[in-house]
N, C-alpha and C positions, 0 to 999 in steps of 0.2 A: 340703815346701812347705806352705804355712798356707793355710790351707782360708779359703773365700769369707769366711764368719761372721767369721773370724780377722782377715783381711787388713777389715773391715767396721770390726770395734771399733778396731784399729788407729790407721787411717784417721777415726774420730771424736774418739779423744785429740786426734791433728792437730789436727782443727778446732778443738777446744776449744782447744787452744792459742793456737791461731791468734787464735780468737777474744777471747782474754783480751788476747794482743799489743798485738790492733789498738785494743781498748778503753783499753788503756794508752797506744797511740801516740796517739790523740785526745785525751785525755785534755789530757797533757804538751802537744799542740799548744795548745786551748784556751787552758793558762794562758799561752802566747806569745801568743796573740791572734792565732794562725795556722788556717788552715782545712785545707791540706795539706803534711805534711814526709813526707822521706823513707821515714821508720820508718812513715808509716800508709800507702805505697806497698807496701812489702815487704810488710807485715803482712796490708796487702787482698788481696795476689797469693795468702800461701801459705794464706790463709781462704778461696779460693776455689778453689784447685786440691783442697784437703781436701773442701769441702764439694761438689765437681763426683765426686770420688771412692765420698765417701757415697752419691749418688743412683745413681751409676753400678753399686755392690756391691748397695746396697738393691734395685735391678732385676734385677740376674740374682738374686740369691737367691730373689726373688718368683719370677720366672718358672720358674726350678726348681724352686722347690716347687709350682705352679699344675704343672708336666708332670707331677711325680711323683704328685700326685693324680690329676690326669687320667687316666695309666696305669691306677693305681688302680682308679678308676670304669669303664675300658674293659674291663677283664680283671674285675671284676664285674657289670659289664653294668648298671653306673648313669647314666654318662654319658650327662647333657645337652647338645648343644651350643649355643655362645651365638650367638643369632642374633637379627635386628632382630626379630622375631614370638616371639611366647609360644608353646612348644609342650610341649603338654600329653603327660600320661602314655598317653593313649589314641594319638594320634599315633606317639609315642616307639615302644609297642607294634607297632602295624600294620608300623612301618619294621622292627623286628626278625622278625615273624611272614615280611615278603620275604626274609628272609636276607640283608639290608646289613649291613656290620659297620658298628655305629655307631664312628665313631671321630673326632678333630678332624681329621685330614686328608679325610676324606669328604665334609664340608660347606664346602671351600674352593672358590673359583671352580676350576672344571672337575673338584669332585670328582664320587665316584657320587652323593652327595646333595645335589648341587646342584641338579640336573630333579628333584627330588620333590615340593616345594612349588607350589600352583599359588595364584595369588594370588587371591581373590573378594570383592573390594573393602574396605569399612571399616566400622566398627561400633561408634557409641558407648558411651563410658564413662565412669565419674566418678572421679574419683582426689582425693587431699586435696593442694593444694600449694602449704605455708607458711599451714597452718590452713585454706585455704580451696578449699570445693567446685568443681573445676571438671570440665566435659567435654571429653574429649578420642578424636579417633577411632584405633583401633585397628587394624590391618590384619587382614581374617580370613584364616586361612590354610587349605588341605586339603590332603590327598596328593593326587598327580597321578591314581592308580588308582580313589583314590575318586569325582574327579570325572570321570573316563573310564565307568567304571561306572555313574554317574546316568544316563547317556544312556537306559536301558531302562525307565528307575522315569518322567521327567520327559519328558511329553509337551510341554510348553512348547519343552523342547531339541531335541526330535527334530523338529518343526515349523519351528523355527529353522534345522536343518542341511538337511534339505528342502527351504525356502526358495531356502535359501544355494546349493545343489545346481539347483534348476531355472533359478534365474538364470544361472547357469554355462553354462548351454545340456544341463544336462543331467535333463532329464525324464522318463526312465523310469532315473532311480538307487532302488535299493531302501534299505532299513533299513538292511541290511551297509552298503553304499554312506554312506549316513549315520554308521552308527557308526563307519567308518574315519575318514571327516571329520570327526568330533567328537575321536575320541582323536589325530588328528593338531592338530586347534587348541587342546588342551588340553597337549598338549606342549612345543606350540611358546611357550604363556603360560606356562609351568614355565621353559622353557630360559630364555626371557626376564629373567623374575622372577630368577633365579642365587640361590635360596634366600633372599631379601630385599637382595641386591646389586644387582638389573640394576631396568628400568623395570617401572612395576604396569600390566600388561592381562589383566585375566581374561580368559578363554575366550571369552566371549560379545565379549566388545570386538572380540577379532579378527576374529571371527565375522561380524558387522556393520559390520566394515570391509569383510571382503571381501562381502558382501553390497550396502553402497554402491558399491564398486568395479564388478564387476558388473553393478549395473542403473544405473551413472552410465557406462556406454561410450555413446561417441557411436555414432548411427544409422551403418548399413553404408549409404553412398552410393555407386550407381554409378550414372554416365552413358553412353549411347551415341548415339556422333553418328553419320547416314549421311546425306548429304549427295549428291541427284541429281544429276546433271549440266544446266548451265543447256540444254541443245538437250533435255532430257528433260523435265524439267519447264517447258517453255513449250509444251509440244506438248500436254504434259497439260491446261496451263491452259488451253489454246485450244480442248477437245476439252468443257473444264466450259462455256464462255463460249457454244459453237458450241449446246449442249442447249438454255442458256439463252433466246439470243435470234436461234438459227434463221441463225446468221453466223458466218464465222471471221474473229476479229479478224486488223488487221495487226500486225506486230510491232514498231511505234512506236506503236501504241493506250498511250493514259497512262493508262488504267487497268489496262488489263493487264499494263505495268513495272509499274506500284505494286500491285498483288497480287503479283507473281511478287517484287520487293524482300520483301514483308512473309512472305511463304511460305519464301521462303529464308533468311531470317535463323528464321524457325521452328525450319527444318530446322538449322541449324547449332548452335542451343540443345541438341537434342539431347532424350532420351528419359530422365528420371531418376528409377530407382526407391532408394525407400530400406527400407531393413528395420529394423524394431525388435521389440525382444526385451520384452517385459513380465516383470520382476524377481520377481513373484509367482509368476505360471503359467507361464513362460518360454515363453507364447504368441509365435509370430513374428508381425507385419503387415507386406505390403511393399505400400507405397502408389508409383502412378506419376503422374508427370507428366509435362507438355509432349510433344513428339512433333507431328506433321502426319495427321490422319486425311479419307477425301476430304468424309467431314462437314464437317468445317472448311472445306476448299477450298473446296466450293460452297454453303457460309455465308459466306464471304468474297466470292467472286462474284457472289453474287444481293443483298447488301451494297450493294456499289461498281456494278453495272449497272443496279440499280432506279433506277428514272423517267428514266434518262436514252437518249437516242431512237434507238439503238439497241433497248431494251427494249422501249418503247412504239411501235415500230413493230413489233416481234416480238409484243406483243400483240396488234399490233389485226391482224397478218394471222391471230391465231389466233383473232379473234371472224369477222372474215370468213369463214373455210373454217368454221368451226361453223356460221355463220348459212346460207350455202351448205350445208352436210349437211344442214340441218333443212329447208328449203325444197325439196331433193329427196326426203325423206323421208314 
């Protein structure tokens, strides 16, 4: 059987053939004053089925030989893989010092070297293109380990995961505490990354996502309604009314519906506290409102019974028994 190269040169005679054909069938048309015959039907088919041959031999040969080298470099321990980032000899090294076997299935989606690269955003450069100077940004790239490992040198990060960490509601997390949660955000920016396949978020991106997430929770609202019973609280009312002005109201007095309405739609509001977490110090505040206190009641009652004559006749029996005590005094 004729080996690839064989069946290659073959297959280019063809064309050539072909190609002379069809220059001939035009040709012959031409001097008819024709633009397509037969003969330059045939001619274009077997020029193209040849030259669709060509490309087809010329690619597996490439790519056999691209494997056979590869092998090559893998089993000398040269191999580069090709990938959207420049990666240098220093890199290359560290991945061998872990003991990955570099190899081109390693660095495919879901090989072992896929989570190695952790992406740390972009970095200008100048490149010449079509004689002229331009800039363009580069992606930086590191091992996953190495940016795991900055956690202990970079106070800036460990401040960051800190941060991140009391927001969460959790405020006596220590160092470890932090450096789990850093080597976990930096992995998960690896996985992500799929060695320059998946989307670019460094470390800190995610970091500060979840740190927005966090201190963007809405406030812990709760409410409680206890609502007295109307024979209870008008008894109440009538007990503030009765201090006030030395009387107990009756219970068609229109002021005391209209406290006891305004009192009891109070009560039915209800008692609402809310809790919020501060993002920084993941200090809690839980602020309260509304609620019925008997402050209120009898700010409300001495309200609505001032100057009217009920009141002012409870006053002035209490200037009279004064004026009386002074006079037997």
């Amino acid at each position: 059987m004729a080996t690839l190269k064989e069946q290659l040169e073959e297959k280019k005679k063809l064309r050539d053939r072909a190609s002379a054909a069809l220059k001939d069938a035009k040709y012959r048309a031409k001097q008819q004053g024709l633009t397509s015959t037969p003969a330059i039907g045939i001619a274009q088919k077997a020029f193209n089925e040849a030259d669709a041959e060509v490309k087809r031999l010329t690619g597996e040969i490439s790519k056999k030989e691209t494997e056979k080298k590869t092998k090559k470099d893998v089993a000398e321990g040269n191999y580069t893989p090709t990938l959207p980032f420049q990666v240098d000899d220093k890199i290359m090294n560290e991945i061998k010092n872990m003991g990955i076997a570099i190899s081109p299935e390693a660095f495919n989606v879901g090989g072992v070297g896929a989570g190695l690269f952790v992406y740390q955003g972009e970095t200008p450069s100048k490149m010449a293109i079509r004689g002229k100077q331009v800039t363009i940004n580069k992606p930086k790239v590191e091992l996953a380990n190495t940016v795991i490992n900055s956690y202990w040198d970079d106070k800036t990060i460990q401040n960051k995961v800190m941060s991140a960490l009391i927001a969460a509601g959790k405020s006596d997390a220590t160092q470890l505490d932090g450096f789990a949660t850093w080597q976990s955000v930096v992995q998960q920016s690896a996985n992500l990354y799929n060695a320059g396949r998946g989307p670019k978020f460094t470390p800190m991106d995610i970091l500060n996502m979840s740190i927005t997430k966090a201190g963007g929770k809405k406030p812990d609202v709760t409410t409680y309604i206890e609502v007295p019973r109307d024979a209870e609280l008008k008894e109440k009312l009538k007990t503030f009314v009765f201090n006030l002005i030395q009387k107990e109201p009756k219970d068609d007095d229109p002021i005391l519906n209209q406290i006891f309405n305004d009192v009891k739609n109070l009560y039915s509001k209800g008692v609402t506290t809310t809790t919020t977490v501060d993002a920084k110090t993941g200090k809690k505040t839980v602020k309260q409102t509304g609620g019925v206190s008997d402050t209120l009641i009898q700010s409300k009652i001495e309200k609505a019974y001032k100057n009217s004559a009920d009141w002012l006749e409870a006053k002035s029996l209490e200037a009279t028994d004064y004026f009386s005590s002074w006079m037997r005094s």
